[in-house]
C-alpha positions in Angstrom: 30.5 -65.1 36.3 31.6 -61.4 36.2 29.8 -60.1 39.0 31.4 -56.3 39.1 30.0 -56.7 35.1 26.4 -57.3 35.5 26.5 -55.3 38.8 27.3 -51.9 36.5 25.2 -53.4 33.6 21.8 -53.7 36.5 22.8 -50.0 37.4 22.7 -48.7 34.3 19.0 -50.4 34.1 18.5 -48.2 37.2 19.5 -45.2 35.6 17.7 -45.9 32.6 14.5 -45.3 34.5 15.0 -41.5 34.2 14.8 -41.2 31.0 11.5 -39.3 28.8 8.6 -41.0 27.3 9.3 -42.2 24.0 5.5 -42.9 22.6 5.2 -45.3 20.4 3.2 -43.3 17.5 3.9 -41.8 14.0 3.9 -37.8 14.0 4.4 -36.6 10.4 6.9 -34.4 9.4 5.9 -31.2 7.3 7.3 -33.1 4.2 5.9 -36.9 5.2 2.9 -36.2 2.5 5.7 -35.5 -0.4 8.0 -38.4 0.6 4.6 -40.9 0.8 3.9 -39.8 -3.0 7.6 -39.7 -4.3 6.7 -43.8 -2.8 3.7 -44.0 -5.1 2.0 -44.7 -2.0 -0.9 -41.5 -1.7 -3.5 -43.6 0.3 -2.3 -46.5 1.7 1.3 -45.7 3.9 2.3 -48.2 6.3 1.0 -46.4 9.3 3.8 -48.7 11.4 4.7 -47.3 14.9 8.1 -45.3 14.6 9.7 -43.0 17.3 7.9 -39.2 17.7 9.2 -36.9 15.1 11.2 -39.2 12.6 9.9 -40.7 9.2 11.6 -43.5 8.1 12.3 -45.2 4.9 14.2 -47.6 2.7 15.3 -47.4 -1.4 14.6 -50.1 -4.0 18.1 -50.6 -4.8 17.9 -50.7 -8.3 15.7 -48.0 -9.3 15.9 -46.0 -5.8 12.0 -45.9 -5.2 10.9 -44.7 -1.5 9.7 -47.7 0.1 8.0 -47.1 3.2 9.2 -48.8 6.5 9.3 -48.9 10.6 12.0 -48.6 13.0 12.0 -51.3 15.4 11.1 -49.9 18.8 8.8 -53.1 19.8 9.8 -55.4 22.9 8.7 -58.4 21.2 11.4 -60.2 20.2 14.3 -58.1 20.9 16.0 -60.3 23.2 16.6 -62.4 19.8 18.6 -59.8 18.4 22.0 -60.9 20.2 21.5 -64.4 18.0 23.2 -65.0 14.7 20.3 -67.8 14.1 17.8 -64.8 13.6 15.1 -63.9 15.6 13.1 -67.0 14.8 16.4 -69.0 14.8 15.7 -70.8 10.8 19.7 -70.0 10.5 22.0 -72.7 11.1 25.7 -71.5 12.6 29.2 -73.1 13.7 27.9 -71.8 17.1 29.6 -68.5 17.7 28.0 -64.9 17.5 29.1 -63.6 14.1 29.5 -66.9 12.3 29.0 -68.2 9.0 25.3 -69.1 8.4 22.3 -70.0 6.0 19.0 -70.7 6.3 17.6 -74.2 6.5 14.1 -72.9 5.2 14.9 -73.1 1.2 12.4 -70.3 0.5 13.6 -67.8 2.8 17.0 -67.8 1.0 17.5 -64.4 -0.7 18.1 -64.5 -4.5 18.7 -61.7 -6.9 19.5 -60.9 -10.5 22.2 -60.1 -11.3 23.9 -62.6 -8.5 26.0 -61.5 -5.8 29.5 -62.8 -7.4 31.8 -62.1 -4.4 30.0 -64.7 -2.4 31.9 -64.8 0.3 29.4 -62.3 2.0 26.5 -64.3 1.6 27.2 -66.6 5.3 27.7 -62.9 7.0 24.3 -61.1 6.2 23.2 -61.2 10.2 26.2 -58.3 10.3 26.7 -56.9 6.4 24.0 -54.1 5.3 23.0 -54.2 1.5 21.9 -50.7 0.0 18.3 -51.8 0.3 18.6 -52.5 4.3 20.3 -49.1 5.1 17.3 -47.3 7.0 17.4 -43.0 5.9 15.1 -40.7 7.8 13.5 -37.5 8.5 13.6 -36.1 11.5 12.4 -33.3 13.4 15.2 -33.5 16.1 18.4 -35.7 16.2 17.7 -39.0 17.0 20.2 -41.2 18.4 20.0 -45.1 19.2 22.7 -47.4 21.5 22.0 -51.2 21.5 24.1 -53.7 23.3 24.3 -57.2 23.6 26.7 -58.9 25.9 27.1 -62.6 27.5 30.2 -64.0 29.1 33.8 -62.5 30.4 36.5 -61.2 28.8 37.7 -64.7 28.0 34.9 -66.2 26.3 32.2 -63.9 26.5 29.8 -62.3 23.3 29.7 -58.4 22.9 27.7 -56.6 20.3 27.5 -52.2 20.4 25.5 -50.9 17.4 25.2 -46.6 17.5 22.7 -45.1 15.1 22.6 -41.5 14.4 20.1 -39.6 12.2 19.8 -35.9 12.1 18.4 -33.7 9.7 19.7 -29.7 8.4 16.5 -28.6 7.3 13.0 -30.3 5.9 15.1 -31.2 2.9 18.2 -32.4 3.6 19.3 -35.0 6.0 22.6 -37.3 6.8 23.4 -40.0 9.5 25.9 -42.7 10.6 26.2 -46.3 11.9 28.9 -48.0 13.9 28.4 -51.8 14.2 30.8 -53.9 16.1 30.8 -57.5 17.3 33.3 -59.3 18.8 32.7 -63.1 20.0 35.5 -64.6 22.0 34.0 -68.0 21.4 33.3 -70.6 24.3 35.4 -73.0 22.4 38.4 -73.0 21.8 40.4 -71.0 18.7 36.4 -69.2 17.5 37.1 -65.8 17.9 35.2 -63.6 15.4 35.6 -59.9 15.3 33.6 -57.4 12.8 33.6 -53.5 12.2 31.1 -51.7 10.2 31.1 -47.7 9.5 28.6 -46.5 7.6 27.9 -42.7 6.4 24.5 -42.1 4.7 22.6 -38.6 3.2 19.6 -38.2 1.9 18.0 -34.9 0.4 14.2 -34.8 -0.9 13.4 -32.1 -3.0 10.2 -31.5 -4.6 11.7 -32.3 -8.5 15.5 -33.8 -7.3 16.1 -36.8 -5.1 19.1 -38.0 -3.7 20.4 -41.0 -1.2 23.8 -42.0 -1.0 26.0 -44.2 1.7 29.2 -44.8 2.4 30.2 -48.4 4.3 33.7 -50.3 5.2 33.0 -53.8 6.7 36.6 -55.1 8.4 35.9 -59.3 9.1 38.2 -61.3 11.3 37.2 -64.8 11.5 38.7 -67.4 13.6 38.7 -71.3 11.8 39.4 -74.1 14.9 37.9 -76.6 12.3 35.6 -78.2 14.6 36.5 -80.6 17.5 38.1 -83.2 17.2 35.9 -85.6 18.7 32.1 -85.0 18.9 32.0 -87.6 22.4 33.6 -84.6 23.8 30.0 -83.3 24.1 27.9 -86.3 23.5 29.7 -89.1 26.0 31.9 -86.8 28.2 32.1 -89.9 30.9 33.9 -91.8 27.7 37.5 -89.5 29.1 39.1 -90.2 32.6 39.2 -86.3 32.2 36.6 -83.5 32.9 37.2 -81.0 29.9 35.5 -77.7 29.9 34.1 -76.1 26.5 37.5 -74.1 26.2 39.6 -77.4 26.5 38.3 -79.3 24.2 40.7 -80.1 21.3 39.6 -78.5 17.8 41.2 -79.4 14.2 43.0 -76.1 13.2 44.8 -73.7 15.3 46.5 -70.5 13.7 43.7 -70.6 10.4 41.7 -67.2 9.5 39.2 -65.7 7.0 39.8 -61.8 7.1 37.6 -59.4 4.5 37.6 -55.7 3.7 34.6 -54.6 1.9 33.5 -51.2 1.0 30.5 -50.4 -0.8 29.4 -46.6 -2.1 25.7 -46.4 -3.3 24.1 -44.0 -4.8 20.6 -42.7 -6.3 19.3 -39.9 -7.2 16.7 -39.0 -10.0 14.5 -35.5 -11.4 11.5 -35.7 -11.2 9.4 -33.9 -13.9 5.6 -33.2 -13.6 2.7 -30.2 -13.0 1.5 -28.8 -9.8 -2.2 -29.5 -8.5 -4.8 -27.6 -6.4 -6.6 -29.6 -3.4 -8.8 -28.5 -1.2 -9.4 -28.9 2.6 -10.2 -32.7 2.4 -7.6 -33.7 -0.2 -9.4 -33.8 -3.5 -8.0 -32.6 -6.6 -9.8 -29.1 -7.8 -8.3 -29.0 -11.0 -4.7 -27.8 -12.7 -3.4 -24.2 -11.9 -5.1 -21.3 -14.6 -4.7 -17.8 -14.9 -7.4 -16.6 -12.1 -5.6 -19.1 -9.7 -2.3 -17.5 -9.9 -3.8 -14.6 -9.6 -4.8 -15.8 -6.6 -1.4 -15.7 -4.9 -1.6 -11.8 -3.7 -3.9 -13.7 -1.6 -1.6 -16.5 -0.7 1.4 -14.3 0.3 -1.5 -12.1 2.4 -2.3 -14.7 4.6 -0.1 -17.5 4.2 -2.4 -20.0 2.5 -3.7 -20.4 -0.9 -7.3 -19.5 -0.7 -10.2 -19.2 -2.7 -13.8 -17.9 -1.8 -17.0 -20.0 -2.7 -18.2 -16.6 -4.6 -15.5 -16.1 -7.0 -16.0 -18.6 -10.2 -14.1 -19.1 -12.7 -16.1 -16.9 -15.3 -16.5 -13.8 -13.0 -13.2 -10.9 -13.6 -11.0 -12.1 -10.8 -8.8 -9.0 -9.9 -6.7 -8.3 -6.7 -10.1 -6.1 -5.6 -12.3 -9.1 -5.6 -10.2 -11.4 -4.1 -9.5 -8.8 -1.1 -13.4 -8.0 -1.1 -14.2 -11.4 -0.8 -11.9 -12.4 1.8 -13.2 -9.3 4.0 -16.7 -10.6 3.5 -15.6 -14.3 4.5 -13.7 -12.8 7.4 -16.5 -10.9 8.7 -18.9 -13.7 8.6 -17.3 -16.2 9.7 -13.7 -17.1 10.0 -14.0 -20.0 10.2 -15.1 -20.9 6.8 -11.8 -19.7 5.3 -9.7 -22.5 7.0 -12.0 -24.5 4.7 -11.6 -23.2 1.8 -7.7 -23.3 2.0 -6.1 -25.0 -0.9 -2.7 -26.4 -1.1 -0.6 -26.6 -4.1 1.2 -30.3 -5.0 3.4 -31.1 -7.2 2.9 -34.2 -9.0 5.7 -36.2 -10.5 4.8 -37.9 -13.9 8.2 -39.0 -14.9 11.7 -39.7 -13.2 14.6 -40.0 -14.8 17.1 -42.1 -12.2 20.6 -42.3 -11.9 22.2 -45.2 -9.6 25.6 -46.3 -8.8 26.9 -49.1 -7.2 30.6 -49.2 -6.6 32.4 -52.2 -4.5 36.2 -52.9 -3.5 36.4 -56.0 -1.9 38.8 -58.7 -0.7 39.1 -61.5 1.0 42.5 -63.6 3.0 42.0 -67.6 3.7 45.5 -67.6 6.1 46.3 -70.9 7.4 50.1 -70.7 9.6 49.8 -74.0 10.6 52.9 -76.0 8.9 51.4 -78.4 6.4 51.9 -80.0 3.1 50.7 -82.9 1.2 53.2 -84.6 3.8 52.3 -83.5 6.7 48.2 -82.6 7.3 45.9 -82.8 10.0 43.6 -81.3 8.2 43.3 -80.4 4.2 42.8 -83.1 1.6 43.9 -81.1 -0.9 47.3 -79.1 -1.6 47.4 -77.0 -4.4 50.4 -74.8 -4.1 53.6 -76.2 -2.4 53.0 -73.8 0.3 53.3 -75.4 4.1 51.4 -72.2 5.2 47.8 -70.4 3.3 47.8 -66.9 2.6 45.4 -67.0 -0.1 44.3 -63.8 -1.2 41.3 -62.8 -4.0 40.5 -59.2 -4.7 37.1 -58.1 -6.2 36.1 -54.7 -7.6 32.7 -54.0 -9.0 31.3 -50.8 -11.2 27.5 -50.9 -11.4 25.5 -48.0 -13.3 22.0 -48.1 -14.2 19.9 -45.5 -15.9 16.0 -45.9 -15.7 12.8 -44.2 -17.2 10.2 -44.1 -14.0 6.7 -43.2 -15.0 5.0 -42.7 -12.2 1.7 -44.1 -11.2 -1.5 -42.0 -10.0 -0.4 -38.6 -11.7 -4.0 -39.2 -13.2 -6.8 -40.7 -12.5 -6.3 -42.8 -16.0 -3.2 -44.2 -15.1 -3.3 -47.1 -12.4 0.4 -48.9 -12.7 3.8 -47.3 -12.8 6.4 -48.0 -15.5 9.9 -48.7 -15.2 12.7 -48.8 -17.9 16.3 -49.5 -17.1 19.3 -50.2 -18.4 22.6 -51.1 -16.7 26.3 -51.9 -17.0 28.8 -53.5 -14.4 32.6 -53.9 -15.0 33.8 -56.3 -12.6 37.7 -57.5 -11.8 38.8 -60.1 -9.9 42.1 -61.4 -9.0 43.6 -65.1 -7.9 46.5 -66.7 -6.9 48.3 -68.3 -10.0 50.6 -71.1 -10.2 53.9 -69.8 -10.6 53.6 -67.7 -7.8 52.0 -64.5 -9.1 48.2 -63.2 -10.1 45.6 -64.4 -12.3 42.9 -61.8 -13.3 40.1 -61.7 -14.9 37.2 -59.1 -16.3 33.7 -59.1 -17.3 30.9 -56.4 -18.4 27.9 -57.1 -18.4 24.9 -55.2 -20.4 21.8 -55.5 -18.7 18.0 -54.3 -19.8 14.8 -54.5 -17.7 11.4 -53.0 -16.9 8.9 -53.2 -14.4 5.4 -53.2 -13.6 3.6 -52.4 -10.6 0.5 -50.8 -8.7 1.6 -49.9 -5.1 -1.6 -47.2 -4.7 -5.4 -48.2 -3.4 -6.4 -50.6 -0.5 -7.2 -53.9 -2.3 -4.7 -54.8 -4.6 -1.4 -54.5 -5.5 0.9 -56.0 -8.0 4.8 -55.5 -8.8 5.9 -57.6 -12.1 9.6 -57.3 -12.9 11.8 -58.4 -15.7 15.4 -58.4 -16.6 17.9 -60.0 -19.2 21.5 -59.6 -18.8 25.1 -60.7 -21.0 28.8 -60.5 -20.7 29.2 -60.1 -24.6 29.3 -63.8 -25.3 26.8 -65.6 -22.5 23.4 -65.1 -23.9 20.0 -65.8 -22.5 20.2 -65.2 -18.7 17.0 -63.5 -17.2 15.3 -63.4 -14.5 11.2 -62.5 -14.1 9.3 -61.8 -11.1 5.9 -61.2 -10.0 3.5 -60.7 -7.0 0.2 -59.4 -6.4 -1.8 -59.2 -3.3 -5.9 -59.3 -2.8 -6.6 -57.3 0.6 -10.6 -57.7 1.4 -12.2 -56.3 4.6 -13.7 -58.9 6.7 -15.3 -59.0 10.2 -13.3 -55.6 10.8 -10.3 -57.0 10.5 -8.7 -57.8 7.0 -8.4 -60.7 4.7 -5.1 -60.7 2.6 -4.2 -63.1 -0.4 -0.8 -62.8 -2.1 0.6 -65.0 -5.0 4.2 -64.6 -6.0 6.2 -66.8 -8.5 9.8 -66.1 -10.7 11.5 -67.6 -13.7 14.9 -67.7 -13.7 17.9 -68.6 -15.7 21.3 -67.5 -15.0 25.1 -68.6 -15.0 26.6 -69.6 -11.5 28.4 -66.6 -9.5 32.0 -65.9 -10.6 34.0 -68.2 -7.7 31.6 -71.0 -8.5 34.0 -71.0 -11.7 37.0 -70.1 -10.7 39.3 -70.7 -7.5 42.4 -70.4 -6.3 43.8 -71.1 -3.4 46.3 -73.8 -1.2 43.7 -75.9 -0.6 40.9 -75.8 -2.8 41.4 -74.8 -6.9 38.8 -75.0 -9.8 38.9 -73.8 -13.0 35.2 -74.1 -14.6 33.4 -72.5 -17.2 31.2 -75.1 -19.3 28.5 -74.9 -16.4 24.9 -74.8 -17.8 22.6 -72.3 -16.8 20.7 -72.6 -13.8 16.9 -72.8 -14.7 14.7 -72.2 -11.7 10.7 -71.6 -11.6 9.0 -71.0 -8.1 5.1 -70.0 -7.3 3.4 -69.1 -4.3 0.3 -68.3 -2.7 -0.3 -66.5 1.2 -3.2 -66.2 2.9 -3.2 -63.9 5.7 -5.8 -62.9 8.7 -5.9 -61.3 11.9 -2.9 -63.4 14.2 -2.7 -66.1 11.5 -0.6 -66.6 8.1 -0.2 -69.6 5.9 2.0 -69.8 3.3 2.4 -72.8 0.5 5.2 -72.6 -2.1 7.1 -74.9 -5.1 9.8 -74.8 -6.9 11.5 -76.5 -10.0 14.8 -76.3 -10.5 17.4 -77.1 -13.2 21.2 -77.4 -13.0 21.7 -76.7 -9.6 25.4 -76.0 -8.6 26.6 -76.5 -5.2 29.6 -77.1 -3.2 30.3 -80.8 -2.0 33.1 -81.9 0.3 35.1 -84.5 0.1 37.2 -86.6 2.7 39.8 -89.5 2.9 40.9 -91.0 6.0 44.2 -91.3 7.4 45.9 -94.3 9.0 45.0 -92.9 12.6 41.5 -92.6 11.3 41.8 -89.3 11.3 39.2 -87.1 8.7 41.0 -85.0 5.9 38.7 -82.6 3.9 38.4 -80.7 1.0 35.8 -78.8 -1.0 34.9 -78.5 -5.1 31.9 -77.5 -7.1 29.5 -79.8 -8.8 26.4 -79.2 -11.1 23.4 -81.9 -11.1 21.7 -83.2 -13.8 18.9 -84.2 -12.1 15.5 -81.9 -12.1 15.3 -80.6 -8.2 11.8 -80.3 -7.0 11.3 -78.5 -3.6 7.8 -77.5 -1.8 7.4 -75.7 1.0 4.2 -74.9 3.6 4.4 -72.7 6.5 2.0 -71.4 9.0 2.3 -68.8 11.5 0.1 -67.9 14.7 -0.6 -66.0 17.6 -2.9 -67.3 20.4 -3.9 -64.3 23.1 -5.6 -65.1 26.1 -5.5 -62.0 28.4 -1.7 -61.8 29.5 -1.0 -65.2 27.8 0.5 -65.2 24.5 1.8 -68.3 22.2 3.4 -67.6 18.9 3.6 -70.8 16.8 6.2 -70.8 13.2 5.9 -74.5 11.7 7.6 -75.3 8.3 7.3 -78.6 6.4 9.6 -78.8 3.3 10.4 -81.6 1.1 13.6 -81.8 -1.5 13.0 -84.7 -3.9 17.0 -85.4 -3.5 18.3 -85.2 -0.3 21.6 -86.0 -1.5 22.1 -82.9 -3.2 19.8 -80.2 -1.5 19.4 -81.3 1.9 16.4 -80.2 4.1 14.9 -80.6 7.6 11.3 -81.9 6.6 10.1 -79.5 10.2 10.8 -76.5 11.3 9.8 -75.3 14.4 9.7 -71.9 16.3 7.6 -72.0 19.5 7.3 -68.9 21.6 5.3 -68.6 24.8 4.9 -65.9 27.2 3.0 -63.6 29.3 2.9 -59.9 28.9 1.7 -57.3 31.7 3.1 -54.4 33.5 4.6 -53.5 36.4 3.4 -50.7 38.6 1.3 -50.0 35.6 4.6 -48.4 33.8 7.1 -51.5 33.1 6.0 -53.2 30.4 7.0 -57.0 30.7 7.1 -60.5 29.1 8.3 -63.0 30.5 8.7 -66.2 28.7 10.2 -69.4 27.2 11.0 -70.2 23.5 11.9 -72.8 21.9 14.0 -74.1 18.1 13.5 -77.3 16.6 14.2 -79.1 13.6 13.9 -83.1 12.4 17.1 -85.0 11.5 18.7 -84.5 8.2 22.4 -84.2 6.5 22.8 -81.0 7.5 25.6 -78.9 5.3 29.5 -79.0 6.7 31.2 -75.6 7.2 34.7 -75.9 4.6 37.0 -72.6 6.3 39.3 -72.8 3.0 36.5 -71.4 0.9 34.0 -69.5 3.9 31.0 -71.5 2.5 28.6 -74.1 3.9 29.0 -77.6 1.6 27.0 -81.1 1.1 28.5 -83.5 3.3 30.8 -86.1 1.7 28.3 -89.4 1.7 30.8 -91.8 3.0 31.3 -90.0 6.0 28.3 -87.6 6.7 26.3 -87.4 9.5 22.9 -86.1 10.8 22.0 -83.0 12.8 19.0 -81.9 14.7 16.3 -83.3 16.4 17.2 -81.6 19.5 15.5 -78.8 20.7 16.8 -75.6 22.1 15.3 -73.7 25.0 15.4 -70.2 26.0 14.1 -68.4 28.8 13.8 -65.0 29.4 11.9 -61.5 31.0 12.2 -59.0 28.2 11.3 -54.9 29.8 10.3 -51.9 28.2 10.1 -48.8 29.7 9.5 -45.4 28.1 12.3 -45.0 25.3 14.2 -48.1 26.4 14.0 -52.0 25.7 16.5 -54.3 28.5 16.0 -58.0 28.5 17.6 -60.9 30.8 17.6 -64.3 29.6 19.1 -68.0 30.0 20.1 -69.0 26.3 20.0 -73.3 25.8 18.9 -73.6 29.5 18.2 -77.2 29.0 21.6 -78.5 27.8 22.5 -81.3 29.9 26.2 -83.0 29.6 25.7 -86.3 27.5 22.3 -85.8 26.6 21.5 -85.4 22.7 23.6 -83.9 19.5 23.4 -80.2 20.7 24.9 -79.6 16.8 23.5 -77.5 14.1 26.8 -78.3 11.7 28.5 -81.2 12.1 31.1 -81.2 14.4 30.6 -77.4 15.8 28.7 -77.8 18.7 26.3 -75.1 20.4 27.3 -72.8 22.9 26.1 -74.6 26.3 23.4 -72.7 28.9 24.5 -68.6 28.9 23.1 -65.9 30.8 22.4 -63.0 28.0 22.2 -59.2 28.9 20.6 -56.6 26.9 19.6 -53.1 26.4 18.9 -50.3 23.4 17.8 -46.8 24.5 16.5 -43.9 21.9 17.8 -40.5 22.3 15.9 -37.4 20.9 17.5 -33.8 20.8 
């Protein structure tokens, strides 16, 4: 152990101390009220805590609606952060930070129409920020926020620095950056994984125009060891006259990458046309602006508010005398009362016409220096080229436009539901290794129209319906639909909340499900069916509790499979393709999630059962579990701490295999798969927050014992054993 490094790291804790009071609460900007109705939301805002001074929000990524959200400044949970399994660990990793992963709960796996095509992304959301995860702000002062992770030395240690900046010119126009970067040395050998992200974003609310924009470059560097060679290494270590540490353990590949560039720049901006409204001192609409009412503003550039005596009506003369007379008389009797008969002026937006772009460069390097052939291989299956070293290299560009009709909802009291009309085109290139040595490219355009339905205003209920049907010219019929609504009732003073939520779907597999190229891996596909999918929901929600049931039926599933052969030396040889079942998939799903208090004693319970009717093709652990128990108090009444224990679990199953020539997870090949899980994963922990700063300590996988178990998520690629975790993120205003 470094003890210089966690020497300075305690220090800095020490120093932290200093710091102001960051309160926990929501202050409004002046402007707050006009961005919570550009979100359609006039009466019920997510009142979430956020830092002093700063409202923050995300965009719908189509349409670029103003969604409400928090910035995370809660201690609960934040030691998590540092893990590429997710807070509640459901993601399944080769063990490294910054690894490929999914999710082994089915219906917490995103899904979106039109498809992401340049999938190789997908494993590497933990790091990559879509348009609709980009948090924009206003803020009242700059705001600035440093979070670091770190585990480990400079040999095989974990390091994670993430720098958030926000700052705003005037009420109107802001603009802000992000610098993400995570570098994981690995505790095994040859697992090195290094990522980069920049992002630039700008935002400017006006009352008619809107605008948000970003700018982001991702630079991935990911190291491929292949697994070990020998899982007894971990699971019968007393099986070798030798004592190998983590780092000396032989692994399959040495000299083998996956590299990507990606750059994404989003924008949105729409015009908002409508009327201004009057309201009075408690919010209610007095009625649309007439003659005697701007008349009224001699009396509004007086005194610096729009205001109106009780004594002039909208029959008597009103002239610049009798509003001054009036005023005088108010003033005299009580000044008070013409605070409350200020009125404000609003403008109300009744329809938006949007503009959105969405423009991607992408590309992606499988480099393998390794010499080998069909000759000579301790590794691939599969040659394709004649090549005895990879370098193969696929380039993706993407142009998305979309142009949309937003009617908005609430600009009267007759119109309940907003309306959405769009229509979109994407141009898309990609390019392949060919044969002979050069470049196979292809293009596609799609056409896509849509609407959508939804009621985001009032307490009780809510709905957002969704439709959209999309072609390349000669592939007809894909769509996708999606609804939800939610029932919110008051009960017991607390409230009751029932959501449904269901899609239909039918839609052609992403691009590189049809086509690949590389040394190892090649297909060349394009008679797949459509895949047909239909899922329903329901949630029920109160106080500390949530339970949520789900099904799904699904069609034509296409998937990646891997395949094997064995060697003389029984040694395993893989390779990877794409197959589609004809078999119909049904998959259910029920959840629940609690919280027990008991003074300073807290237990946080997430259990999942899920059932796939073929195992064979969609493999899933039939439990879940999340477990997380601690005890929360303070220290010298200032130090807010929890101290605490948490545990991941999940039942046996043929969990997917990690293929490197293609970045994706695949179904085990069944002559030679093997199970995963049923061994659970401990981590303890004292998690601090003191004013505007979170710190946490903690013992990741304190209970690994050598011998004991199958400490592996994916076959082969065994966890990281016990690590002592540091971590801190402190907010910066002014």
């Amino acid at each position: 152990m470094n003890i210089i490094r966690y020497s300075s790291f305690i220090a800095l804790f020490i120093l932290v101390i200093g710091c102001h009071q960051l309160h926990a609460q929501r202050i409004l900007t002046p402007d707050d009220e006009d961005l919570d109705r550009f979100a359609g939301r006039t009466d019920s805002v997510q009142k979430e805590d956020v830092p002093e001074g700063i409202y923050v929000w995300k965009v719908d990524e189509r349409l670029g609606t103003i969604l409400p959200t928090s910035m995370d400044t809660l201690s609960e949970g934040f030691q998590n952060d540092a893990f590429t399994e997710g807070r509640n660990g459901q993601y399944t990793t080769t063990g490294n930070l910054g690894a490929a992963r999914y999710s082994r709960l089915y219906f917490t796996q995103k899904s979106a129409l039109p498809a992401n095509d340049f999938i190789f992304t997908n494993p590497y959301d933990f790091f990559l920020r879509t348009p609709e995860e980009i948090v924009y702000t206003n803020t009242k002062s700059p705001f600035t926020n440093l979070t670091y992770h770190e585990c480990g030395n400079k040999t095989n240690g974990e390091d994670r620095f993430t720098a958030k900046f926000a700052t705003n010119v005037n009420k109107r126009l802001g603009f802000g950056f992000i610098f993400d970067y995570l570098y994981g040395r690995g505790y095994y050998d040859r697992q090195a994984n290094s990522e980069m992200n920049g992002t630039l974003f700008g935002t400017y609310i006006g009352e008619r125009y809107q605008l948000h924009a970003h700018f982001s470059t991702n630079y991935l560097k990911l190291t491929e060891n292949g697994g070990l060679e020998d899982d007894t290494y971990i699971t019968n270590p007393e099986a070798f006259p030798t004592s190998y540490s983590t780092s000396d353990m032989p692994v399959r590949l040495s000299k083998t990458w996956n590299k990507m560039h990606l750059n994404t720049f989003y924008l949105t901006h729409r015009y908002n046309i409508g009327f201004h409204r009057t309201l009075d001192a408690k919010g209610r609409v007095v009625r649309t602006e007439t003659a005697n009412e701007l008349l009224g503003k001699k009396l509004a550039n007086a005194v610096g508010k729009l205001t109106v005596a009780d004594s002039i009506t909208a029959t008597q003369p009103l002239t610049t005398d009798t509003i001054d007379n009036t005023l005088q008389a108010n003033q005299r009797t009580n000044q008070n009362s013409i605070d409350s008969l200020q009125f404000k002026r609003q403008f109300v937006p009744v329809i938006g016409l949007v503009h959105t772009l969405k423009f991607q460069t992408n590309n992606r390097r499988f480099i393998s220096n390794d010499n080998m052939n069909a000759y000579s291989t301790d590794y691939f299956n599969d040659f394709y080229l004649p090549n005895d070293s990879a370098n193969d290299l696929t380039k993706f560009i993407s142009v998305h436009n979309t142009f949309a009709l937003d009617i908005n909802e609430g600009f009267s009291k007759w119109v309940k539901s907003g309306l959405s009309i769009f229509a979109a085109y994407e141009f898309q290139k990609f390019s392949m290794p060919a044969l002979d040595g050069g470049t196979d490219k292809w293009t596609r355009h799609f056409i896509s129209i849509g609407a959508r339905l939804s009621k985001r205003q009032g307490h009780y209920f809510h709905y957002n319906v969704s439709g959209e049907t999309r072609t390349d010219g000669s592939n007809f019929g894909e769509f996708f639909v999606h609804a939800n609504a939610d029932l919110n009732l008051p009960l017991w003073k607390d409230t009751l909340r029932l959501g449904l939520f269901g899609h239909i779907r039918n839609e052609l597999p992403a691009f590189y499900y049809e086509h690949y190229h590389g040394r190892n891996a090649w297909w060349d596909n394009e008679d797949y069916k459509k895949i047909f999918s239909t899922r329903i929901g329901a949630e029920l929600k109160f106080k500390d509790t949530k339970l949520t049931v789900a099904v799904e039926d699904l069609q034509n599933y296409v998937y990646f499979a891997e395949s094997t052969s064995t060697t003389a030396d029984n040694l395993l040889l893989y390779g990877v393709g794409v197959r589609q079942s004809s078999k119909n998939l049904k998959i259910i799903s029920a959840q629940l999630k609690h919280k027990f208090h008991f003074g300073i004693f807290n237990w946080y319970n997430e259990l999942t059962y899920q059932s796939s009717s073929d195992d064979d093709i969609l493999p899933l652990p039939k439990f879940n579990v999340y477990s997380n128990f601690y005890i929360d108090f303070r220290i010298a009444r200032v130090l807010q701490t929890k101290l605490g224990v948490d545990l991941r679990y999940f039942t046996k199953y043929y969990g997917l295999a990690y293929s490197p020539m293609i970045g994706q997870y695949a179904v085990q090949d069944e002559a030679t798969r093997i199970k995963v899980g049923n061994y659970p994963q401990l981590n303890a922990y004292v998690n601090f927050s003191l004013k505007r700063t979170r710190f946490y300590v903690m013992a990741s996988h304190f209970n690994h014992s050598s011998g004991t178990g199958y400490p592996f998520y994916v076959p082969h690629h065994p966890l990281n054993q016990m690590v002592l975790r540091l971590g801190i993120s402190w907010n910066f205003k002014n």
